[in-house]
TIDOLUM-245861 format. One line per 10 residues: number of its first residue (from 1); their letters; for each residue x, y, z of N, C-alpha, C. Coordinates in Angstrom, 3 decimals. Example, Ala and Ser with C-alpha at 12.3 -4.5 7.8 and 13.67 -1.06 7.14 Angstrom:
2
1	AS	13.190,-5.690,7.800,12.300,-4.500,7.800,13.200,-3.300,7.800  12.850,-2.250,7.080,13.670,-1.060,7.140,12.900,0.030,7.870
//
This chain:
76
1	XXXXXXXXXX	-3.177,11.215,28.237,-3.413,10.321,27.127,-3.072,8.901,27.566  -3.975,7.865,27.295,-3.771,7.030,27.635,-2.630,5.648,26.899  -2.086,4.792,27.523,-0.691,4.291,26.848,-1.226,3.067,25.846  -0.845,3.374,24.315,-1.141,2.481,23.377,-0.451,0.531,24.014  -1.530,-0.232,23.869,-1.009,-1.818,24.232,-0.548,-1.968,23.269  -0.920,-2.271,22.411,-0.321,-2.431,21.210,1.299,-1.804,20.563  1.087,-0.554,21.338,2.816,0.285,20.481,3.847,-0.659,21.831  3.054,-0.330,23.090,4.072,-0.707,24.239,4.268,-2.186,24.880  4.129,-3.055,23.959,3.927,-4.649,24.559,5.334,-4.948,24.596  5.670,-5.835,26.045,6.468,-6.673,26.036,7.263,-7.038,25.140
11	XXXXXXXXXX	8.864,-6.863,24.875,9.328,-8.003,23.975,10.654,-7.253,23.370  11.107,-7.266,22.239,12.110,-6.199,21.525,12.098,-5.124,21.602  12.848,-4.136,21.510,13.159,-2.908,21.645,13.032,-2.682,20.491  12.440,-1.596,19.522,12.900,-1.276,18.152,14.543,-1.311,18.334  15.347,-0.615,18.804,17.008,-1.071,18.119,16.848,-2.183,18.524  16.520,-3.502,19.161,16.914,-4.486,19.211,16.465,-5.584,18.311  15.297,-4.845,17.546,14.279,-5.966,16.396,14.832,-5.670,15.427  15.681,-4.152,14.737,16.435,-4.110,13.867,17.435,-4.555,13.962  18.127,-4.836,15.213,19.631,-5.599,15.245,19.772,-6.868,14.418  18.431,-7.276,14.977,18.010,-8.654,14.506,17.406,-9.216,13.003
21	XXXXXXXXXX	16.594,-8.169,12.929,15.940,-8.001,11.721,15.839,-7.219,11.162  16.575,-6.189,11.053,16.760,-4.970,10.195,16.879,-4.849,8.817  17.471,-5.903,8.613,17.908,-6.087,6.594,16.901,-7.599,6.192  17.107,-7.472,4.796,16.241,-8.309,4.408,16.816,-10.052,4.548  17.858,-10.103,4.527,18.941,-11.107,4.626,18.228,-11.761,5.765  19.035,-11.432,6.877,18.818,-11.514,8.173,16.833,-11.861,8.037  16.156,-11.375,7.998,14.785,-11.764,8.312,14.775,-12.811,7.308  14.834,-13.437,6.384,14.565,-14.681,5.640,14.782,-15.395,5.891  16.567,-15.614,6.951,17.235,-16.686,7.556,16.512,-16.528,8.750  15.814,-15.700,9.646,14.764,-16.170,10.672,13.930,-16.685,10.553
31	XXXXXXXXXX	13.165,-16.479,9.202,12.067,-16.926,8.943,11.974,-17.988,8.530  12.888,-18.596,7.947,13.491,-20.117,6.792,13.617,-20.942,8.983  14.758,-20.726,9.361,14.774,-21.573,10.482,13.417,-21.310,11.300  12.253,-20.482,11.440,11.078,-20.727,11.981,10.147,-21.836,11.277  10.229,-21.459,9.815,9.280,-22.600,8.833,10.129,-24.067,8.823  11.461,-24.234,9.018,11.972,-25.670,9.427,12.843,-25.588,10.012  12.696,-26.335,11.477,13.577,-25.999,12.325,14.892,-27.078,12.530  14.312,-28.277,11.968,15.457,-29.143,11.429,15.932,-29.214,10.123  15.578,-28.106,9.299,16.201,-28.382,7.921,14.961,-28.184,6.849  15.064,-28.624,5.813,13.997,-28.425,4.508,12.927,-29.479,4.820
41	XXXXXXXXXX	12.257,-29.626,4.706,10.974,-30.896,4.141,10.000,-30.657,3.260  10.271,-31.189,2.308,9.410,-31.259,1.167,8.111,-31.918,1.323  7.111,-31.013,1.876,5.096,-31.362,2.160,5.264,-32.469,1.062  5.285,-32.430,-0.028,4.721,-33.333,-1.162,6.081,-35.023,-0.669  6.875,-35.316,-0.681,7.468,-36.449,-1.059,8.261,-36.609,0.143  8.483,-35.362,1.404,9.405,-35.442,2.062,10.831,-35.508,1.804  11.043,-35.012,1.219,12.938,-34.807,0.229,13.318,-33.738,1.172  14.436,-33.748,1.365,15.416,-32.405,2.106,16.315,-32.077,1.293  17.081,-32.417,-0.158,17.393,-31.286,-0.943,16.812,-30.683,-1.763  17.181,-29.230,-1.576,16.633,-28.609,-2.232,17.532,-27.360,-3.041
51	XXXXXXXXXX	16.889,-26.999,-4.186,17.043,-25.339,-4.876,16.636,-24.231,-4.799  17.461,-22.930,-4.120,16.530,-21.737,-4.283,16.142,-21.035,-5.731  15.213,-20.790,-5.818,14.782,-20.041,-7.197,14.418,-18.894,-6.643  15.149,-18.242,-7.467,14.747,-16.151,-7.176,13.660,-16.265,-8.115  12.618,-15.495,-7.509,11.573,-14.552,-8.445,11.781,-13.333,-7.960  11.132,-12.307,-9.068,11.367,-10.747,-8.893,11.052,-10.504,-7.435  10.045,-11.122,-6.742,9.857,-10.410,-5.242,10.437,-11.673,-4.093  10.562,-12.584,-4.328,10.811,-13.370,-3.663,11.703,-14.668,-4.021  11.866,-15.578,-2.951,12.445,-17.047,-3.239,11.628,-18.051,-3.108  11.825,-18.841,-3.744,10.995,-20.624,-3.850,12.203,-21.717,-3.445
61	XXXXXXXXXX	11.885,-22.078,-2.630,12.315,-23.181,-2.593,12.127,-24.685,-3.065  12.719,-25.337,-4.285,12.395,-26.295,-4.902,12.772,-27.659,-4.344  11.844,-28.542,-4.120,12.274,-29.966,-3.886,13.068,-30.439,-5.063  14.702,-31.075,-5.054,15.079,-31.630,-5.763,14.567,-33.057,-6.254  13.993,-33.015,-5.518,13.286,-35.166,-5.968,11.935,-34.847,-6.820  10.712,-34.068,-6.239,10.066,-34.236,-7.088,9.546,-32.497,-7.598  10.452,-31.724,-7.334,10.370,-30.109,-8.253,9.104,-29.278,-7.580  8.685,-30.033,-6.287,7.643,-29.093,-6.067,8.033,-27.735,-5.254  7.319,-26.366,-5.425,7.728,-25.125,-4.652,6.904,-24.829,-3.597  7.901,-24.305,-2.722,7.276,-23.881,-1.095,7.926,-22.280,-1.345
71	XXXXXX	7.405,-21.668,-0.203,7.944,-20.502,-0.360,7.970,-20.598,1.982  8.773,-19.606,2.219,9.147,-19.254,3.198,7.882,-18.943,4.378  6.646,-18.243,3.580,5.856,-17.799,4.024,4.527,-18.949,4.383  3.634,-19.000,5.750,3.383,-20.273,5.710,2.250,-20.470,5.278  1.814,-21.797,4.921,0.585,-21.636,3.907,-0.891,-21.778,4.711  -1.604,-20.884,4.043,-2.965,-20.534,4.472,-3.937,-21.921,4.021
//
């Protein structure tokens, strides 16, 4: 049988991608420092404080200057 590329590519180990990213915590704070790697920036006004807002499945992040929401995930 021939060896899946896809299952066997280069890179993390499953225990080592759960070490990392195993809980949900942990993957948001990877994902938050991938989407800004110096900090917040607010697309609309450029503001760096900000508020998290929980929704049932997720977080928003609110610009304190002018209230606009980003979310973690990057935009299409």
């Amino acid at each position: 049988m021939a060896m899946n590329p896809i299952q066997f590519q280069p890179g993390l180990s499953m225990p080592e991608f759960f070490e990392h990213y195993g809980i949900e915590t942990q993957c948001a704070v990877a994902l938050e420092q991938t989407r800004w790697p110096n900090g917040f920036r607010c697309p609309r006004c450029e503001g760096t404080a900000y508020s998290r807002v929980r929704r049932r499945h997720h977080t928003l992040f609110q610009c304190r200057a002018c209230r606009h929401h980003r979310t973690i995930a990057p935009q299409r």
